[in-house]
N, C-alpha and C positions, 0 to 999 in steps of 0.2 A: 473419186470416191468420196462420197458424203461424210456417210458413216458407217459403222461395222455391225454386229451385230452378235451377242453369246446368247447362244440356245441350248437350254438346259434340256436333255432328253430324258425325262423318268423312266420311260416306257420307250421300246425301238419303235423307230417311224423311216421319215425318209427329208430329204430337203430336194426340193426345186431351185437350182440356180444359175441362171444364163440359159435356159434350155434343157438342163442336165437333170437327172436324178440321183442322188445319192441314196443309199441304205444307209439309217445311220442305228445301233447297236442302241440299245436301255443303259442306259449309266452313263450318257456321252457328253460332253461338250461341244459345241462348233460355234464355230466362229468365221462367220460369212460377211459379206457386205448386204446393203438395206436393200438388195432386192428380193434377197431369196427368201423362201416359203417355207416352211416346217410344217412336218401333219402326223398324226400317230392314228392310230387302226380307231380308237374311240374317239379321235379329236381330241382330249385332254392329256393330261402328263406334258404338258410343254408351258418353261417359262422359259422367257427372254429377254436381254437388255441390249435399245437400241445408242447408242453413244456415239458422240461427237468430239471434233478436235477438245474441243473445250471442256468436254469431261476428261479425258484424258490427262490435261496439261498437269493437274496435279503430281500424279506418278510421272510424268515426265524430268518435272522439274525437280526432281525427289532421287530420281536416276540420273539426273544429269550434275546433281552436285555431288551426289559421295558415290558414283560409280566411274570408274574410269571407263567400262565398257561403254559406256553410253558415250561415247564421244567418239567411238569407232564403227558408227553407223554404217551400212554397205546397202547398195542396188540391189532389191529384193523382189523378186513377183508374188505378188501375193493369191493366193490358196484362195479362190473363193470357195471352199466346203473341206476346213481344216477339221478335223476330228480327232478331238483328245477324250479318251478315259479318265473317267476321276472313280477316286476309291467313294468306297459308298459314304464315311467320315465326312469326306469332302461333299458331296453331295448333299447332303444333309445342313451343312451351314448354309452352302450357296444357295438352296431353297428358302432358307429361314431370313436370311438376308435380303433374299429378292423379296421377297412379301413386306417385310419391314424398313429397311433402309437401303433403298435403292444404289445410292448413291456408294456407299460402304461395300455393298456386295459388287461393286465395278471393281474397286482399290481391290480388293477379296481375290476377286476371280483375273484380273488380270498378273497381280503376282504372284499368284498359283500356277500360271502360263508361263510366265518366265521363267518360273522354278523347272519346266518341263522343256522348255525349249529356249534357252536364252535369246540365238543368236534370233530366230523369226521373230521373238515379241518386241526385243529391242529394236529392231528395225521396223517391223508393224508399226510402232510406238510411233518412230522418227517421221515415217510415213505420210501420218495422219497428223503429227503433231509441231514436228523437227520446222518445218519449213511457214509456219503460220504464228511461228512461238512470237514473235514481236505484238503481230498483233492482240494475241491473246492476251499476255501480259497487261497491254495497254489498258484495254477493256475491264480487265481485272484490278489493274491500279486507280485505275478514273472510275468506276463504278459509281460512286456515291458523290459525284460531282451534279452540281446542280445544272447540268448542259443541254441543251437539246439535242437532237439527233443531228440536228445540221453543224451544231460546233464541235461535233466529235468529228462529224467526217472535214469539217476545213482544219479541226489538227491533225488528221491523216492526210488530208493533201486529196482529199477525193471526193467528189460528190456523193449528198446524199444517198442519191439511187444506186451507186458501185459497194457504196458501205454498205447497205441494205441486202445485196446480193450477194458479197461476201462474205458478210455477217452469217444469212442463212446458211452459207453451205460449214462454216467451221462449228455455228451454234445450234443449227436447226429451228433456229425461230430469228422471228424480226431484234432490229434493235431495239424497241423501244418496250417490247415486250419481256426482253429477256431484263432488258434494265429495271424495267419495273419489277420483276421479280426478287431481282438481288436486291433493291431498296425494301422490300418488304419484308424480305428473311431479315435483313437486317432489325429495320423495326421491329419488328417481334423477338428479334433479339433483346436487345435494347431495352424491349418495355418488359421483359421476364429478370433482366442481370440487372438495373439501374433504377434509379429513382428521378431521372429525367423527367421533364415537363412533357407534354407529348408535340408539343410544339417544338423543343430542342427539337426531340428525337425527329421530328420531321425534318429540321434543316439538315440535324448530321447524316440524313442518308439521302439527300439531295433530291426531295421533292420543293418545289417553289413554293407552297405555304402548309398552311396548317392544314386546311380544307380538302385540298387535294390529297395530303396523306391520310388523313381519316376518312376519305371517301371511298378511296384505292382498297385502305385496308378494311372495312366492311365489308365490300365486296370479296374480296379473297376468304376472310376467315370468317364471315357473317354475324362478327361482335364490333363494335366502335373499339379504338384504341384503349380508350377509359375503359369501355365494359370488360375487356378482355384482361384487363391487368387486374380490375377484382377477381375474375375467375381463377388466375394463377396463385 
């Protein structure tokens, strides 16, 4: 399994998964894997987040150091069309959150699962997360190393092409795509907090020159490095 999947039901509809149909009730959550299909009577009232090892690892790593339970992980099958009620409160943030910050309404809605069912999230958790933790880590400590793709996978001991393959199925994108991403958040960190030259800020977040960071970041936020930091 890839990845998972929260499906916010405004309105009752149904899911499709593995074959099957569910009913799923107005005010629901599910939590399925990336194959299945959500639909409501008008087509709208559904938002959803799809997520990866790698969004996960946060809470992981958050549970794994101040919780003892999280260390007593067990052999779990998992549910593909779990359905949780949320009060309509809940409902209400977890909407507001999915539209504005994605990544917040993941942390949001999955420790409101745990709060509802410890022993499945925590194990969910381990799941997707427990057994790929090394590599994630890694990824996430070397980020802004100025590497190519190939020196990352000869300090994993693995060819390019296995990195690449494995990479997909924890992160859902390539390597060099996802790296480029976090070099860029960063940057735009960087040129909003500091008074850096943009050429620093390029080497600290591990692109090879100048050029290619203000190339890269044109294209993503469609201002130059300089242009954007007058705009802030």
């Amino acid at each position: 399994m890839q990845s998972i999947q929260f499906i916010l039901f405004l309105k009752a509809g149904s899911l499709k998964c593995s074959g099957e149909y569910y009913d799923v009730p107005s005010g629901s959550l599910v939590v399925s894997d990336e194959s299945a299909v959500a639909s409501t009577v008008d087509g709208y009232h559904l938002k959803n987040i799809i997520c990866y090892s790698a969004d996960l690892l946060p809470i992981y790593k958050t549970l794994t150091q101040h919780s003892s339970q999280s260390n007593s992980f067990q052999r779990f099958a998992f549910d593909r069309c779990k359905i949780l009620s949320l009060q309509k409160n809940i409902i209400q943030v977890t909407e507001r959150l999915m539209s504005i910050q994605p990544g917040m309404s993941l942390r949001f809605i999955y420790l409101y699962c745990l709060g509802l069912d410890s022993e499945y999230f925590y194990n969910l958790l381990n799941l997707m997360v427990g057994n790929s933790n090394e590599l994630l880590e890694f990824f996430e400590q070397n980020s802004l190393n100025a590497w190519s793709v190939s020196r990352y996978a000869e300090e994993l001991g693995v060819s390019s092409r296995k990195l690449n393959f494995l990479f997909y199925q924890k992160f859902g994108t390539s390597v060099k795509q996802w790296l480029l991403d976090k070099r860029l958040k960063k940057g735009l960190e960087l040129l909003k907090s500091t008074r850096l030259r943009v050429s620093d800020i390029a080497m600290e977040c591990g692109f090879s020159n100048h050029a290619h960071f203000s190339d890269s970041f044109r294209r993503r936020y469609q201002h130059s490095p300089s242009q954007l930091r007058t705009l802030i």
